[in-house]
N, C-alpha and C positions, 0 to 999 in steps of 0.2 A: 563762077562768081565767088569770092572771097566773103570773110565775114563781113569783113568792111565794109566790103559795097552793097552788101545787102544791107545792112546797116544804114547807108546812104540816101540807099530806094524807100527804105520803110515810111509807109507814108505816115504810121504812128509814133516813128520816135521823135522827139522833143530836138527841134531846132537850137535853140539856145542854151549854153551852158552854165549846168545850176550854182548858183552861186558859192555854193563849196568851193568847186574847180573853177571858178572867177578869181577868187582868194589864191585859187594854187598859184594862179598867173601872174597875179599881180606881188606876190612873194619873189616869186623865180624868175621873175623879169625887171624886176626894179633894182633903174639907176640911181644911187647915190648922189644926189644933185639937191642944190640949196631948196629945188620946187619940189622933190618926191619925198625932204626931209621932214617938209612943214605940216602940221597936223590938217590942213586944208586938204592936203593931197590924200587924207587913208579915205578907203572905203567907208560911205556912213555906216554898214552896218555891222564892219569892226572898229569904230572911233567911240569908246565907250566917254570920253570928254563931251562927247555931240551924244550919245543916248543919255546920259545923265544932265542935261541940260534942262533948263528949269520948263522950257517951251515945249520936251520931250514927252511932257509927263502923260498926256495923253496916248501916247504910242506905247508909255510903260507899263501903263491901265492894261491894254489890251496884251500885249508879251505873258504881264503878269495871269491873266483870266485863257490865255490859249495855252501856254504851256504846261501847267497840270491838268489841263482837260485834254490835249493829243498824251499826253504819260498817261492816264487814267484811261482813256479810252486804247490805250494801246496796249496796255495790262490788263484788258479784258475785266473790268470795274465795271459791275452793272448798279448797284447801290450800295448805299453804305450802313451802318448803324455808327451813327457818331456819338462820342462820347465825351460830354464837356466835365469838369471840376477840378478842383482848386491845385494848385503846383504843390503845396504846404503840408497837406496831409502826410504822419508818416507810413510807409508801409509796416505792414507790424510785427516782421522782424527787425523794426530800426524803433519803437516804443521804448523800452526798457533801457536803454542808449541815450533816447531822449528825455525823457524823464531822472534818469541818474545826472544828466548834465545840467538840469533846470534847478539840482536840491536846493542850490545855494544862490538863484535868483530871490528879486524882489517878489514880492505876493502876488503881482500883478501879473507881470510876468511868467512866473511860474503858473499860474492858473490859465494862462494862454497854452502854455505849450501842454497842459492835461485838457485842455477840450481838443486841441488837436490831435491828443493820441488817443481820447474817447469818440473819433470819429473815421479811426485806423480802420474799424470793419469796413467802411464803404470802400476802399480800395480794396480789401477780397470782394466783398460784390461788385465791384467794376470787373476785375478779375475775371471771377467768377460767369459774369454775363457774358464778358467778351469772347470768354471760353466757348461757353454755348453755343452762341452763336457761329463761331469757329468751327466748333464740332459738326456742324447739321451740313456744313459744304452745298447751300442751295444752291443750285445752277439754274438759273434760266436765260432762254434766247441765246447759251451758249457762253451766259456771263456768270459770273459771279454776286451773288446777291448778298447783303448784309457783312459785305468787308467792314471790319473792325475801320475806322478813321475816328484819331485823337488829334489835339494841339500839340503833340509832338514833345512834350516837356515833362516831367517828373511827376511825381504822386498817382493822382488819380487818372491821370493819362498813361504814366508808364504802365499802371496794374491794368490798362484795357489794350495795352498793345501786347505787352505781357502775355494774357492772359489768351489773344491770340496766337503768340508765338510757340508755345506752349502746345498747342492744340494742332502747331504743323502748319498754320494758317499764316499767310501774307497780310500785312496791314498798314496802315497809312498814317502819318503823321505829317499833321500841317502846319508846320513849325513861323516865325517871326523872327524878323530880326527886332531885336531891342538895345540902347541903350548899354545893358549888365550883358555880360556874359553869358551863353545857354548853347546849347545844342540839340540837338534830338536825342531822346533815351536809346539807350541798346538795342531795342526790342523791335525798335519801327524798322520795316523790310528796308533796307536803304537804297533800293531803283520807287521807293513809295515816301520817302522820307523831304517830300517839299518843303521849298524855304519861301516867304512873301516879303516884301515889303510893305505892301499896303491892307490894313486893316480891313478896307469894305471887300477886297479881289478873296482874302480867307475867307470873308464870311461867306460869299456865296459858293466858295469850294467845297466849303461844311454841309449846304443843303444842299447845292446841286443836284447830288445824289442820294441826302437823305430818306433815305424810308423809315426809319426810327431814327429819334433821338434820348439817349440817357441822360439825367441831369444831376450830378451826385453836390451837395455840399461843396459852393466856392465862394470867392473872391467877386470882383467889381468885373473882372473879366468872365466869367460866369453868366452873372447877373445880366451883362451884357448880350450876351449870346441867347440866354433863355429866354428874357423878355422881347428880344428883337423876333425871335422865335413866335414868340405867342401872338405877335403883332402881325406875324405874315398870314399868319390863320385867320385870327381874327378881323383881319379886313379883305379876305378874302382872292390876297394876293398870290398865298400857297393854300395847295389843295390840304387837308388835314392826314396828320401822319399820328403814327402811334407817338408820344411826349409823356417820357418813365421820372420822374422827378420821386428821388432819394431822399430820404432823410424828412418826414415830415416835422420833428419835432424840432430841427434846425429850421427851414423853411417857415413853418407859422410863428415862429420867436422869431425871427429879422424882416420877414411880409406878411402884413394882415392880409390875407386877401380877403377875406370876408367883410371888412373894415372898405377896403377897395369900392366891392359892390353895392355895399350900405349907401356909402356915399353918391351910388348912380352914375361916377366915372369910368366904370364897365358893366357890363349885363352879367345877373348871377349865372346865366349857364356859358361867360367866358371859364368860367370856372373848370368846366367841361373839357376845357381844353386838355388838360396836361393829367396824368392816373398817378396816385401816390405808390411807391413800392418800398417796401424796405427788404430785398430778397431779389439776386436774379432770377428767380425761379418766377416770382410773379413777377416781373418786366417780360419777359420771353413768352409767361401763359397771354398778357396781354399781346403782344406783338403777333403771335400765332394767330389768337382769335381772330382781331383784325385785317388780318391777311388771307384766314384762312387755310393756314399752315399742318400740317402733319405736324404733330405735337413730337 
């Protein structure tokens, strides 16, 4: 009996051809005719005119929420330590650059661009952390635990993919499309380097797999991600994770929180939530305890 014919017999192999090899066929068989010309005739699920349809969006929800979760589960991703803040910060080999270009701004201006590069250390402690955590190579269940995962973009995303890559380590970056121009930094592995469309499909790629999250000094997109954060704890939707929030002296100048619970619009022990750190060293001795970790 030939391969084929056993092939034939086998009562396990799959009757129907996977749609790959449906595409082979319908390439290598197709007549040029005014019906096999018309965008009617492609296959829906190579007719990108018919997935980008306004009626599709539902089907693009799901494309966009299974597609980095078969990559991440196929890359052996068991959780993550994610790392949110600001695109702006400069790294501080790029300070002295920065500052020499602002001499001859307005006042205002130029006092913007010195709190940004008085706030350069947080990307070595993004660095820094992401290192760390790099370095320790947790394995469990045959996974990988505390992959570096950034938003894929500059500053204080690049210093924690960086600071992975650096370390010999694989990381992730969960990039957007926007409007301006952007890319993923250098540093994100590029079989880890997703792209989204849609705003809510990122966010839950962020936690998915969060086991910590770091929160250093950002923007409205930041703010975004940290509060939404606090909110899944706090009502009890996500189980509670270690939450490292950087920089307290930026943090209580732009959020009173205190102010918050005075008010009675949260409970003072939401407070509880999230640990101040200004040092990876203590985000990691946090993270550890909680976990339970070999320091």
């Amino acid at each position: 009996m030939t391969e084929e014919e056993k092939k034939e017999r086998d009562l396990a192999a799959r009757k129907f051809y996977p749609a790959e090899k449906e595409a082979e066929f319908d390439k290598s068989h197709k007549k040029q005719t005014p019906q096999t010309a018309h965008p009617a005739y492609r296959l829906a699920f190579q007719d990108p005119d018919f997935l980008l349809r306004e009626e599709l969006r539902p089907v693009r929800f799901q494309l966009e929420l299974l597609k980095p979760e078969m990559l991440l589960e196929e890359a052996g991703v068991g959780s993550t330590l994610v790392m949110y803040g600001s695109a702006r910060i400069p790294a501080p080999d790029q300070c002295e650059a920065a500052l020499e270009a602002a001499k001859d701004l307005p006042d205002d201006e130029k006092r913007i661009v010195e709190s940004l590069v008085a706030k350069a250390k947080y990307y070595t402690e993004a660095y820094r952390l992401a290192r760390i955590a790099s370095d320790k190579s947790i394995v469990e269940d045959g996974k990988r635990q505390f992959v570096v995962c950034s938003g894929g973009g500059p500053s204080i995303m690049e210093a924690a993919n960086k600071g992975a890559s650096d370390a010999g380590a694989e990381s992730i970056g969960l990039n957007i499309i926007l409007p301006h121009e952007q890319a993923p930094n250098q540093y994100v592995t590029p079989y880890l380097a997703l792209n989204f469309h849609y705003f809510a499909l990122r966010k839950m790629h962020f936690l998915l797999r969060a086991r910590a999250v770091a929160v250093f000094p950002g923007g409205f997109g930041t703010f975004d991600e940290f509060f939404e954060l606090l909110t899944l704890i706090q009502t009890g939707k996500m189980k509670p994770i270690p939450i490292l929030l950087f920089g307290k002296d930026f943090w209580t100048r732009v959020v009173d929180f205190d102010a918050i619970a005075e008010e009675g619009t949260i409970s003072r022990k939401d407070l509880d939530l999230f640990r101040w750190c200004e040092t990876a060293e203590e985000a990691w001795e946090h993270i550890s305890a909680f976990y339970k970790l070999d320091r």
